[in-house]
C-alpha positions as CSV (number, residue, x, y, z in Angstrom):
1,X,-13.5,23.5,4.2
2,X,-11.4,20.8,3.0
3,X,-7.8,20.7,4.4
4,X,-6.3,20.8,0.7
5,X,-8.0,23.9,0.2
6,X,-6.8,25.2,3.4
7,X,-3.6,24.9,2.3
8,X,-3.8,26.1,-0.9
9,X,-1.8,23.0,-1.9
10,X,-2.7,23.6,-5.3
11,X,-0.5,26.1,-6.0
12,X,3.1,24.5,-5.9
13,X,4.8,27.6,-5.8
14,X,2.9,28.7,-2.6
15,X,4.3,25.7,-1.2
16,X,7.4,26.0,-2.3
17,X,8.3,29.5,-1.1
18,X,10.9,29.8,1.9
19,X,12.1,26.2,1.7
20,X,15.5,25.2,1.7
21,X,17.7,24.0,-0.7
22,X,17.1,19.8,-1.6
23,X,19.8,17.9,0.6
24,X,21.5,14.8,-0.7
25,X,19.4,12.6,0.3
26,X,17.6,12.1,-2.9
27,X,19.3,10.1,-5.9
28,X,18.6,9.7,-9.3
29,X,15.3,11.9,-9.0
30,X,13.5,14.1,-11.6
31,X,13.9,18.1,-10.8
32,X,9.8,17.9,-10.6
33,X,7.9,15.4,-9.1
34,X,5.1,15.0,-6.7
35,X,4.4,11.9,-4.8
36,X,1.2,11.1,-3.4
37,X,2.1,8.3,-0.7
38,X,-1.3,6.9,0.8
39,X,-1.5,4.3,4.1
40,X,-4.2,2.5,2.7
41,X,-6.9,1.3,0.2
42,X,-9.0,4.6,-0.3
43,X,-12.7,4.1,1.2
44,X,-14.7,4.9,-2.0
45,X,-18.3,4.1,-3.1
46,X,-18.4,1.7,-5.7
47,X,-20.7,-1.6,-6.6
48,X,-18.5,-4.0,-4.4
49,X,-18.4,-1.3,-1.6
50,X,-21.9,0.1,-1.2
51,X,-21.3,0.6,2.7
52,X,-18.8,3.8,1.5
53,X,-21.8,5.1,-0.3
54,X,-24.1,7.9,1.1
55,X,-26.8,5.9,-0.7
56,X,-27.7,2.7,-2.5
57,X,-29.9,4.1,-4.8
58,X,-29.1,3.6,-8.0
59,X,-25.7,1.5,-7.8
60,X,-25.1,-0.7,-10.4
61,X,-22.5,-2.9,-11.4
62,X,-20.7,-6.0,-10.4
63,X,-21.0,-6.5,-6.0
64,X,-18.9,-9.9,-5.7
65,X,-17.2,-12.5,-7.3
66,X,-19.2,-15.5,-8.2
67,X,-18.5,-19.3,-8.0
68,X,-20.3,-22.8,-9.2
69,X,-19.1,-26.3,-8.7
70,X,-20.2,-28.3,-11.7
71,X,-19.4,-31.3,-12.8
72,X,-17.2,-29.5,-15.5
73,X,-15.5,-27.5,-13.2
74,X,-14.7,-30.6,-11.1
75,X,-12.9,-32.3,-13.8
76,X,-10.8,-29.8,-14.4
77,X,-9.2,-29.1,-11.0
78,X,-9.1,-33.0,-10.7
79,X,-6.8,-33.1,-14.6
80,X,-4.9,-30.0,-14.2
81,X,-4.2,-29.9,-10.5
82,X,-0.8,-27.8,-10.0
83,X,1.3,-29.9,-8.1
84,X,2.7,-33.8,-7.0
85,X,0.2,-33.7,-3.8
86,X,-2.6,-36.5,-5.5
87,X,-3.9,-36.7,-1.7
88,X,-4.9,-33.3,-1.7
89,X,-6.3,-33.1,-5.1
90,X,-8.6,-36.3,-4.4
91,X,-9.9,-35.5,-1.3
92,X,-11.0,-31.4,-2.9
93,X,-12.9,-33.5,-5.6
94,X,-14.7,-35.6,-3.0
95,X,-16.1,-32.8,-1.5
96,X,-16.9,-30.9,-4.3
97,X,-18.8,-34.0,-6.0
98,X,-21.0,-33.6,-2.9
99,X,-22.0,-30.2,-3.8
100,X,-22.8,-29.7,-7.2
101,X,-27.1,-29.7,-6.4
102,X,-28.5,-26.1,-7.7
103,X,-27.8,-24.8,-4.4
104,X,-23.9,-24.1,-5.1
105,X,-24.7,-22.7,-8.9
106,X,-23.5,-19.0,-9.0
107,X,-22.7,-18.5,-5.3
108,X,-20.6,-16.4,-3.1
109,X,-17.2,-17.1,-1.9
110,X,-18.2,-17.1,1.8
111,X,-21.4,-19.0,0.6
112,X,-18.9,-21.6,-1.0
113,X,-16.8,-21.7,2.1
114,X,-19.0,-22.0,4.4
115,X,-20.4,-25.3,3.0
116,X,-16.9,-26.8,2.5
117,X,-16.4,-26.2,6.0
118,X,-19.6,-27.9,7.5
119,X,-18.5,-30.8,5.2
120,X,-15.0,-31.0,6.1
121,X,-13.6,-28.1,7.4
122,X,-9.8,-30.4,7.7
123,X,-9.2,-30.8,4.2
124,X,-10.1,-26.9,3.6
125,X,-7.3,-26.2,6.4
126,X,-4.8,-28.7,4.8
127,X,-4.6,-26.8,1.3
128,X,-1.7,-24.6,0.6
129,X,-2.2,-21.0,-0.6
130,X,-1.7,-22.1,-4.4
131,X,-3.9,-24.9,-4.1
132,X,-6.5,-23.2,-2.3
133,X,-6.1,-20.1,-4.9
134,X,-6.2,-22.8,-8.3
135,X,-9.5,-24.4,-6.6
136,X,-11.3,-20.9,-6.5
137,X,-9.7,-19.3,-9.6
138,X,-11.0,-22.4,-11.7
139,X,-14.5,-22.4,-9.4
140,X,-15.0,-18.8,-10.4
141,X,-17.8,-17.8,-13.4
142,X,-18.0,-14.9,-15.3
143,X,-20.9,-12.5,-14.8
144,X,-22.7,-11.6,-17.7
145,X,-25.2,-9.2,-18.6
146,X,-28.5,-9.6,-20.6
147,X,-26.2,-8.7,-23.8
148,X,-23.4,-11.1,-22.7
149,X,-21.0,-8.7,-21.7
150,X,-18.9,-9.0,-19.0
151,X,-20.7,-7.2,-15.8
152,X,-17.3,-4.5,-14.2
153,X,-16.8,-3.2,-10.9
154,X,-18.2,0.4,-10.7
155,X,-16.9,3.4,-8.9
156,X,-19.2,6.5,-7.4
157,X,-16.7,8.9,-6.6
158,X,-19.5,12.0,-6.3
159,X,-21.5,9.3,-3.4
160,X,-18.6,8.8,-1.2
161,X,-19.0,9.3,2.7
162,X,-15.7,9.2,3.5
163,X,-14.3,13.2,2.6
164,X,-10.6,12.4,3.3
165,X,-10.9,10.1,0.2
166,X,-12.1,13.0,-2.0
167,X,-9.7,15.3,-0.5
168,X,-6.7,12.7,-1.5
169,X,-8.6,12.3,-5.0
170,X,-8.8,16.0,-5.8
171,X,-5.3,16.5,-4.8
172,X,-4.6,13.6,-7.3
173,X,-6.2,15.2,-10.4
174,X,-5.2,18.5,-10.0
175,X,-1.5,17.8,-9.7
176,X,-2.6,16.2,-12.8
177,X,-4.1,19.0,-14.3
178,X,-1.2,22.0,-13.3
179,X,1.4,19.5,-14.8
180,X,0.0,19.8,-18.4
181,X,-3.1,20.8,-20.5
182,X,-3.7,17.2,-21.6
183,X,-2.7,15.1,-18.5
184,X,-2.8,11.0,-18.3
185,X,-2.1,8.1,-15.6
186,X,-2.5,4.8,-16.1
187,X,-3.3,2.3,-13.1
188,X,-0.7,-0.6,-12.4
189,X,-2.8,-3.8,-10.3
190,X,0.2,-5.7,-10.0
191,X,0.0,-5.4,-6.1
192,X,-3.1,-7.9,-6.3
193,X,-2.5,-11.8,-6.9
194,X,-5.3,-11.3,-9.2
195,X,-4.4,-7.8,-11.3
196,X,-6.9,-8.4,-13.5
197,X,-9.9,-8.6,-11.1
198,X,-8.7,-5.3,-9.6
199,X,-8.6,-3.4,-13.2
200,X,-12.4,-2.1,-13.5
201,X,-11.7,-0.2,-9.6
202,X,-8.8,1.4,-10.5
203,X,-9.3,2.9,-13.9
204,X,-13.2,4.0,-12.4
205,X,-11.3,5.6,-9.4
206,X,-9.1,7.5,-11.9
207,X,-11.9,8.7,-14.0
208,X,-11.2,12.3,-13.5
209,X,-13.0,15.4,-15.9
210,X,-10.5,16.3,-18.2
211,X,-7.9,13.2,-17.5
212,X,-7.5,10.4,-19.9
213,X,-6.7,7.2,-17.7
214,X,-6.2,3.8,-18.0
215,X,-5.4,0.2,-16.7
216,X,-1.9,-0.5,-18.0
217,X,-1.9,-4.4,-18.2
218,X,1.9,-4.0,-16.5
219,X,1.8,-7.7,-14.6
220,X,4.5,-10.1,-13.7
221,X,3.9,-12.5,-16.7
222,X,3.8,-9.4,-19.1
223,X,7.3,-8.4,-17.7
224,X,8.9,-12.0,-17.8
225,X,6.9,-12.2,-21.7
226,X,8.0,-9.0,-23.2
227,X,11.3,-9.1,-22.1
228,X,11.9,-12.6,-23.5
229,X,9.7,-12.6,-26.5
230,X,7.6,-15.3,-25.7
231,X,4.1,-13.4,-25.5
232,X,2.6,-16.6,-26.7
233,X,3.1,-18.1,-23.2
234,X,1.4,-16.0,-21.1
235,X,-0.7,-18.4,-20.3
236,X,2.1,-20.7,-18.8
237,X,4.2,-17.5,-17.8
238,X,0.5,-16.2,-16.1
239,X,0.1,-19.5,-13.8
240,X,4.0,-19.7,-13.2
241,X,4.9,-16.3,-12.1
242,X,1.4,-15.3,-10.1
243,X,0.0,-17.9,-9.7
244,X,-3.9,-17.2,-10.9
245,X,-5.5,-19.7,-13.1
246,X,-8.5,-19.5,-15.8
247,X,-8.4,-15.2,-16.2
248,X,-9.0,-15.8,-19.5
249,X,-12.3,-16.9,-18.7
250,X,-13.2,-14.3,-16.2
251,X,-11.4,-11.2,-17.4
252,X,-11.4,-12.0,-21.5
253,X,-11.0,-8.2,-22.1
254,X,-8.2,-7.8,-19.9
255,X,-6.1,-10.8,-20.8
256,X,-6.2,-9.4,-24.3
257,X,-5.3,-6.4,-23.4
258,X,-2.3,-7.8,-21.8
259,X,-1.6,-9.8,-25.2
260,X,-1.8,-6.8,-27.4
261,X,0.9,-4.8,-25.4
262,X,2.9,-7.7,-25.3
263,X,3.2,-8.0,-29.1
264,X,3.8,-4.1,-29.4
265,X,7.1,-4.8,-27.7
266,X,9.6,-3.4,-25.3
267,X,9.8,0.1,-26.5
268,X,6.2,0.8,-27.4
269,X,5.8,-0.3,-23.5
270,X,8.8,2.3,-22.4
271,X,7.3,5.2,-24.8
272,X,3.6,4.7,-23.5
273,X,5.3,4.6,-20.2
274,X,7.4,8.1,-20.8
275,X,3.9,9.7,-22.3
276,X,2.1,9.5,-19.1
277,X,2.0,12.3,-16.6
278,X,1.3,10.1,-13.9
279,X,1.0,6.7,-12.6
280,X,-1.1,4.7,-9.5
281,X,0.3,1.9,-8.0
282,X,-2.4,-0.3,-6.2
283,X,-2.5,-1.9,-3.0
284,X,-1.9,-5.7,-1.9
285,X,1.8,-7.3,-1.6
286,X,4.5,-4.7,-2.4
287,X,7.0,-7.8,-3.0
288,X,3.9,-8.5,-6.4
289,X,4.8,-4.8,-7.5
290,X,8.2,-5.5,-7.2
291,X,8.2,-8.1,-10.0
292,X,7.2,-5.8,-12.5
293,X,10.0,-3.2,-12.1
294,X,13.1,-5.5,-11.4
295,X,13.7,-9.4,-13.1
296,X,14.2,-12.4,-10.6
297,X,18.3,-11.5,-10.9
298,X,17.2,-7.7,-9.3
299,X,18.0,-6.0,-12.7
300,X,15.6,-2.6,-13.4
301,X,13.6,-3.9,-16.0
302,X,13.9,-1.5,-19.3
303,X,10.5,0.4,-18.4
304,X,11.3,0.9,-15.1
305,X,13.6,4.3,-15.1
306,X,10.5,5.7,-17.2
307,X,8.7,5.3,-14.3
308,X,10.8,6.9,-12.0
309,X,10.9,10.2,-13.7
310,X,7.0,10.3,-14.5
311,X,5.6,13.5,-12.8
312,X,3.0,12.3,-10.0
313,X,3.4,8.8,-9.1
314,X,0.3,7.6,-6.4
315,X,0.4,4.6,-4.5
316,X,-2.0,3.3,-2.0
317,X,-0.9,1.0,1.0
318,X,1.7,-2.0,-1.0
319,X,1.7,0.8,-3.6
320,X,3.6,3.2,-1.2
321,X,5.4,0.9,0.4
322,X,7.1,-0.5,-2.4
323,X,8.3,3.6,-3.6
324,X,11.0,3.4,-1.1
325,X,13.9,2.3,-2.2
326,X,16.9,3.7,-4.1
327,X,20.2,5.3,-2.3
328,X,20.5,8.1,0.6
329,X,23.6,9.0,2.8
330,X,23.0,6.0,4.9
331,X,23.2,3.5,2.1
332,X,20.8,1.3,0.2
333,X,16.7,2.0,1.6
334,X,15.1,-1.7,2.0
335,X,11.4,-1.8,1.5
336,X,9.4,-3.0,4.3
337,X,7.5,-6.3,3.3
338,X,6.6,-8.0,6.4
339,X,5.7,-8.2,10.3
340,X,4.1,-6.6,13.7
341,X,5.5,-4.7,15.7
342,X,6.2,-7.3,18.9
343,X,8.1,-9.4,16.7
344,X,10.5,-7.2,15.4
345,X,11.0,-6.4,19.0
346,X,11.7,-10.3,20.4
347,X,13.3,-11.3,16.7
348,X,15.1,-8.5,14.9
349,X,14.6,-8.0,11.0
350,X,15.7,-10.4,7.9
351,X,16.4,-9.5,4.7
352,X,14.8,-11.6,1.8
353,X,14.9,-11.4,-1.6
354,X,13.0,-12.2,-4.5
355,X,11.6,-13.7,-6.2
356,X,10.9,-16.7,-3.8
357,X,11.4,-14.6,-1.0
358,X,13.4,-16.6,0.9
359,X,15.4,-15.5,3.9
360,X,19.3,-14.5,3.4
361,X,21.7,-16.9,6.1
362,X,19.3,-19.8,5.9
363,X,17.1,-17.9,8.2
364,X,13.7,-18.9,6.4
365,X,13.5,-21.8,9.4
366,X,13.1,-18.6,12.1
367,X,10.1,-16.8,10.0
368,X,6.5,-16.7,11.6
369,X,4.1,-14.8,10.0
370,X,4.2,-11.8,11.8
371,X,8.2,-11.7,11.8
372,X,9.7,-8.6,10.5
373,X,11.1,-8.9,6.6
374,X,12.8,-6.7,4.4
375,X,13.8,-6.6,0.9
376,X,17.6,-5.2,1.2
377,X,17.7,-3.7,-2.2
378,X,14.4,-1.7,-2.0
379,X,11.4,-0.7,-4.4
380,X,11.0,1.5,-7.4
381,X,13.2,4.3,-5.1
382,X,11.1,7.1,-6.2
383,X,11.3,7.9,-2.4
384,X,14.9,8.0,-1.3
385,X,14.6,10.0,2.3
386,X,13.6,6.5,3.8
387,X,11.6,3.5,4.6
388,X,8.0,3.8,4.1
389,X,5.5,1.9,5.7
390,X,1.9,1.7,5.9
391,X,-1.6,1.1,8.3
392,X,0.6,2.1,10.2
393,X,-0.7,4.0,13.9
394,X,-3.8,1.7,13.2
395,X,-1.7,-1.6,13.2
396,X,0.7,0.0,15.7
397,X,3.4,-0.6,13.3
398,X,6.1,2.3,15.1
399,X,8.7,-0.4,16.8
400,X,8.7,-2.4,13.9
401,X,9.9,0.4,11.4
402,X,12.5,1.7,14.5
403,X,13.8,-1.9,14.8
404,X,14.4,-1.7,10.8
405,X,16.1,1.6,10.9
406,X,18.4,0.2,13.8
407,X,19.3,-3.1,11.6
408,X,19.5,-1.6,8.6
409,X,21.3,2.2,9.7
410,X,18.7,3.9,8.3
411,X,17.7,7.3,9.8
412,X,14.2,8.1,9.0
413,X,11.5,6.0,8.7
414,X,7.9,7.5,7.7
415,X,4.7,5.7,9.1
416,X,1.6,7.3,7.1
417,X,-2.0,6.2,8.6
418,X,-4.8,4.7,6.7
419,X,-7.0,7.4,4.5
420,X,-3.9,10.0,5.0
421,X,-1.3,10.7,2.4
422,X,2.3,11.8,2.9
423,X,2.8,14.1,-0.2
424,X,6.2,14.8,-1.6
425,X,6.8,17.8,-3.7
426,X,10.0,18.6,-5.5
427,X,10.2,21.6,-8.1
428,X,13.6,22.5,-9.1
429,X,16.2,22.5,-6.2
430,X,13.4,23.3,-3.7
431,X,11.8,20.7,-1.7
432,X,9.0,20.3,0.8
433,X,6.0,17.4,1.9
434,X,2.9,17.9,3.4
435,X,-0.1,15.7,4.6
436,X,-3.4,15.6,4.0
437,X,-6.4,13.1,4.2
438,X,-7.8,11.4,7.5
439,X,-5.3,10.9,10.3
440,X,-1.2,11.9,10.1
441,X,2.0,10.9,9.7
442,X,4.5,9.3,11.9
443,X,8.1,10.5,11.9
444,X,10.8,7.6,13.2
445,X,14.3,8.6,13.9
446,X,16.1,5.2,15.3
447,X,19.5,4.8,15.7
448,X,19.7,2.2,18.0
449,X,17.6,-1.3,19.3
450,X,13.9,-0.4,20.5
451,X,15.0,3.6,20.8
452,X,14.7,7.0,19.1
453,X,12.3,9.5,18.4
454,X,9.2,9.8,17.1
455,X,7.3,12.9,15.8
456,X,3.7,13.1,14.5
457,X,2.3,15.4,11.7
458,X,-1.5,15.4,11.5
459,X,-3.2,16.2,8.2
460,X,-3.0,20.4,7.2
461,X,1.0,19.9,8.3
462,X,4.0,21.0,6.2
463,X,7.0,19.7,6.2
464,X,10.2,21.3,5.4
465,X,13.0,19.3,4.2
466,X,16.3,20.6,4.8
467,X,19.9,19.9,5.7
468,X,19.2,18.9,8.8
469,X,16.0,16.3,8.4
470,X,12.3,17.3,8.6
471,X,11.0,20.0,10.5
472,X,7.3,21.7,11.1
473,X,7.1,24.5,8.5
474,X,7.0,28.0,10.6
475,X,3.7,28.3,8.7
476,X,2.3,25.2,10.1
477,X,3.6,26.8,14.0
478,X,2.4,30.3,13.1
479,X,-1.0,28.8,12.3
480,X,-1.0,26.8,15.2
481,X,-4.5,26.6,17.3
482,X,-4.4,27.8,20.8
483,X,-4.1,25.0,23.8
484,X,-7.3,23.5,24.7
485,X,-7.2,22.8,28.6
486,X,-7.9,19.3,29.8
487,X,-7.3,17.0,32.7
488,X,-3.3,15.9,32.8
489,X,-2.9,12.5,32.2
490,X,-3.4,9.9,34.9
491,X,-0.3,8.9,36.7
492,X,-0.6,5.0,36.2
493,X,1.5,2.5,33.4
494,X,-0.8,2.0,30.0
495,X,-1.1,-1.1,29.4
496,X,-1.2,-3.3,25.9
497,X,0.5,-0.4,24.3
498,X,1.7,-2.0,20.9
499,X,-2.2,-3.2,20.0
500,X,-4.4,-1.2,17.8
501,X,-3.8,2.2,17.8
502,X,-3.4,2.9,21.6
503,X,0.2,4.3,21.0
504,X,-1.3,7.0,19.0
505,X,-4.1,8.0,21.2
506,X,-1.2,8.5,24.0
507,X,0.9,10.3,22.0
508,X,-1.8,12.7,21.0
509,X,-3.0,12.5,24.6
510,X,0.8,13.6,25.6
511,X,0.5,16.8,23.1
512,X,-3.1,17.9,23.8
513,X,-2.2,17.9,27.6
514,X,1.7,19.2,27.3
515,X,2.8,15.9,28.9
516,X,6.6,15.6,29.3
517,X,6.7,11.7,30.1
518,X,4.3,8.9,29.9
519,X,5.0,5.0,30.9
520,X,3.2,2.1,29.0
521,X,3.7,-2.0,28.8
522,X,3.1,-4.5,26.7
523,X,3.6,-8.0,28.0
524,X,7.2,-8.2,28.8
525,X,8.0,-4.9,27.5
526,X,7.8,-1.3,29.1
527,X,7.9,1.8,27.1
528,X,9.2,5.3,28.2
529,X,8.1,8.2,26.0
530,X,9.8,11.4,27.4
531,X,9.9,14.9,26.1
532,X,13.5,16.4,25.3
533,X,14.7,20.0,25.0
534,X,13.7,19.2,21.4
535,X,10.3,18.1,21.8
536,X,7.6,20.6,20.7
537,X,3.8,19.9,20.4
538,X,1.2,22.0,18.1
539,X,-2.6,21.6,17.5
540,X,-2.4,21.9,14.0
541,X,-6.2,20.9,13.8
542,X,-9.3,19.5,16.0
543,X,-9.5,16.6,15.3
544,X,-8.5,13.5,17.6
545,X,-5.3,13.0,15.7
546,X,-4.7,16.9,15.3
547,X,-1.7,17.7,17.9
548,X,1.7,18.0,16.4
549,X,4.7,16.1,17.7
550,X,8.3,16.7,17.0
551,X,10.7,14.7,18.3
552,X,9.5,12.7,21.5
553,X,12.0,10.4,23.0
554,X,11.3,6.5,23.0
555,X,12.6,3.9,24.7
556,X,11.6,-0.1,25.0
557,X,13.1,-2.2,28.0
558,X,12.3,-5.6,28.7
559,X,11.5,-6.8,32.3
């Protein structure tokens, strides 16, 4: 039985029942409103994803994106190549003239690659991200079918092997459905360099029975073109502001989609907008999303208070990420944009803001790509009781999210694991979350550098929100499942601790055996996890990321 069933989640009232009062964390927030935070992309069958499908039988649709160098298309990147860097652009051409034969005529991108690289793999290396991105964006063919339309992306929801994405999916529509008789949501790609290409996945994946959805063409040249009137430039506005090049070629429908809302205007955008019942944001780059809801001076854009007080808002991976934001008791909440967990450790955090994301303090000269970055004024702040983050026991991503609470003085930082969604529920001046999907949820309290606590909630937990923070539910410790008995942990150090997700398999390892302290390294770091008079552990379910964890102590020396 599926865990949403389990727990009747369904029936908001249910849920609802015995919770405490809302504290003062939130700000700004509709009286109603349910959340649906997920760690990741779902896993879902579709005609680019056939190895999430229980079969290949009868999948149709487009499977990749398709490339040919021609003669043509040579020209082109050779006139209209987007910067100064003439060394650059003549050396792409030379390579390109030397593979135009039949052999590189409607090709793959790892087909395409591959040859570059054999030919010369250095001036592949050299390119910049936007010059890279023009090369393959003006490369790129349309896919046609025998009638010359335009071949989509298509989703098999009912063939999909993974059952923590259906669970999250069914959740999805019936919030949907108990909100109102004749519910809608409409997708927002702007997380994706390319929002366009991402449009056919989205509005298939919310093709619910009895749900009218659709792709709202909400990107970062429609913002910048509304606002200012200038919907005849989205061309220029399109290659300017994201950086993607012939759409209009690739994804004809959808580029006059975008056109057509742009010429309805502002308030026809904001009334659509304030129609919906819900609304998905995908994921990618949360610092993309960000562009559509505030302006390069960090002004909410007019549509973007609509947005805040729709009834479900869903976001997957960037799409969660970018929902905290907004105002608690501790101040502003930053959204997380950037970095791993052993850099935040050596470096600390730095704030950035858009839209050139460059570093406050001059600091941009200190960034690596795995440093930890913040934006200081937040997201859309739908979620207001902290900093979200994402992949996160998978990545390992707990010290980096504690070293942003310390820098920041947050409080509470929430971690939610890939295929698992953190689900917030508000209904009048109650207030409650719950998790459900693949893995769980990780709890950071840090008020200090490299130290705090962290507690764990595996999918089938409810969380009650109170006065005090975020506690088990006494449901979720009533229905706990008795001890198991195993061998007690080892007595050795664990090493390479802050790699994959090693420091959830010893936290679970700590529960399921009733551990009170483990010991763990990391090159020139050493980890103490210790259990308090406030620690408590539960087996809310069997699986290997079922044992409940509240509040185990944490602590990172260096040595």
């Amino acid at each position: 039985m599926r865990i949403f069933k389990k727990l009747s989640l369904f029936s908001r009232s249910a849920l609802l029942a015995g919770t405490a009062l809302l504290p003062s964390l939130c700000f700004a927030e509709p009286a109603n409103q349910t959340l649906v935070m997920v760690g990741s992309d779902l896993e879902i069958c579709s005609s680019s994803k056939p190895k999430n499908c229980s079969t290949k039988e009868s999948i149709i649709g487009k499977q990749e994106n398709v490339f040919s160098v021609t003669k043509q298309s040579i020209k082109k990147i050779d006139q209209f190549w987007p910067n100064n860097n003439t060394k650059h652009r003549d050396h792409v051409v030379a390579v390109l003239n030397k593979l135009t034969h039949k052999e590189f005529q409607k090709v793959s991108k790892a087909t395409l690659l591959w040859a570059w690289r054999d030919l010369d793999n250095q001036v592949l290396s050299s390119l910049s991200e936007s010059e890279f991105n023009y090369v393959f964006d003006i490369l790129e063919v349309v896919i046609l079918n025998k009638q010359k339309q335009r071949i989509t992306e298509r989703v098999y929801k009912d063939l999909t092997t993974e059952t923590s994405t259906s669970d999250i999916l069914d959740f999805v529509a019936a919030s949907l459905k108990t909100t109102t008789k004749s519910p809608t949501i409409l997708a927002v790609t702007a997380s994706s360099r390319d929002p366009y290409e991402s449009a056919d996945f989205y509005e298939g994946l919310l093709n619910f029975k009895g749900v009218e959805s659709s792709w709202l063409p909400l990107t970062p040249a429609l913002a910048k073109a509304i606002t200012s009137k200038q919907c005849e430039s989205l061309d220029s506005l399109r290659t300017d502001s994201m950086g993607v090049f012939n759409r209009e070629t690739i994804y004809p429908d959808r580029i006059k989609a975008e056109k057509a809302l742009c010429d309805k205007g502002v308030d026809h955008l904001v009334k659509l907008i304030e129609n919906a019942t819900g609304m998905m944001f995908n994921g990618g780059d949360q610092s993309l999303t960000r562009k559509v809801l505030f302006d390069d001076n960090g002004k909410q854009y007019p549509w973007t208070h609509a947005i805040l007080q729709r009834p479900l808002l869903v976001g997957t991976s960037a799409g969660t990420a970018v929902q905290s934001g907004g105002k608690n008791e501790y101040g502003s909440v930053p959204m997380i944009s950037n970095g791993t967990s052993l850099a935040a450790m050596r470096e600390g955090s730095f704030a950035v803001s858009p839209p050139s994301e460059r570093c406050e303090n001059e600091c941009s000269n200190k960034l690596s790509s795995d440093s930890l970055t913040y934006e200081k004024q937040g997201g859309l702040g739908s979620f207001t009781y902290g900093v979200l983050d994402t992949h996160f026991s998978e990545r390992n991503r707990t010290m980096r999210l504690a070293r942003l609470l310390a820098d920041t003085g947050q409080k509470h930082g929430f971690g939610v694991d890939e295929t698992t969604a953190l689900v917030s529920i508000r209904a009048g001046g109650t207030s409650l979350m719950t998790v459900i999907g693949k893995s769980g949820v990780v709890h950071v309290q840090s008020d200090a550098k490299n130290s705090g606590a962290i507690s764990y909630w595996p999918a089938g937990t409810v969380i009650d929100v109170t006065m005090d923070g975020f506690n088990l539910a006494k449901r979720t410790v009533d229905n706990a499942l008795p001890s198991i008995k195993i061998p007690p942990l080892p007595m050795q150090r664990f090493g390479t601790i802050f790699s994959d997700a090693k420091l959830r398999s010893l936290v679970q390892a700590m529960c399921l055996t009733q551990e009170q302290q483990a010991v763990a390294q990391h090159d020139e770091f050493l980890l103490d996890l210790n259990a308090t008079e406030n620690t408590h552990y539960y087996r809310v379910n069997t699986s290997s990321t079922g044992c409940a964890v509240e509040n185990l102590a944490f602590k990172v020396k260096t040595f």
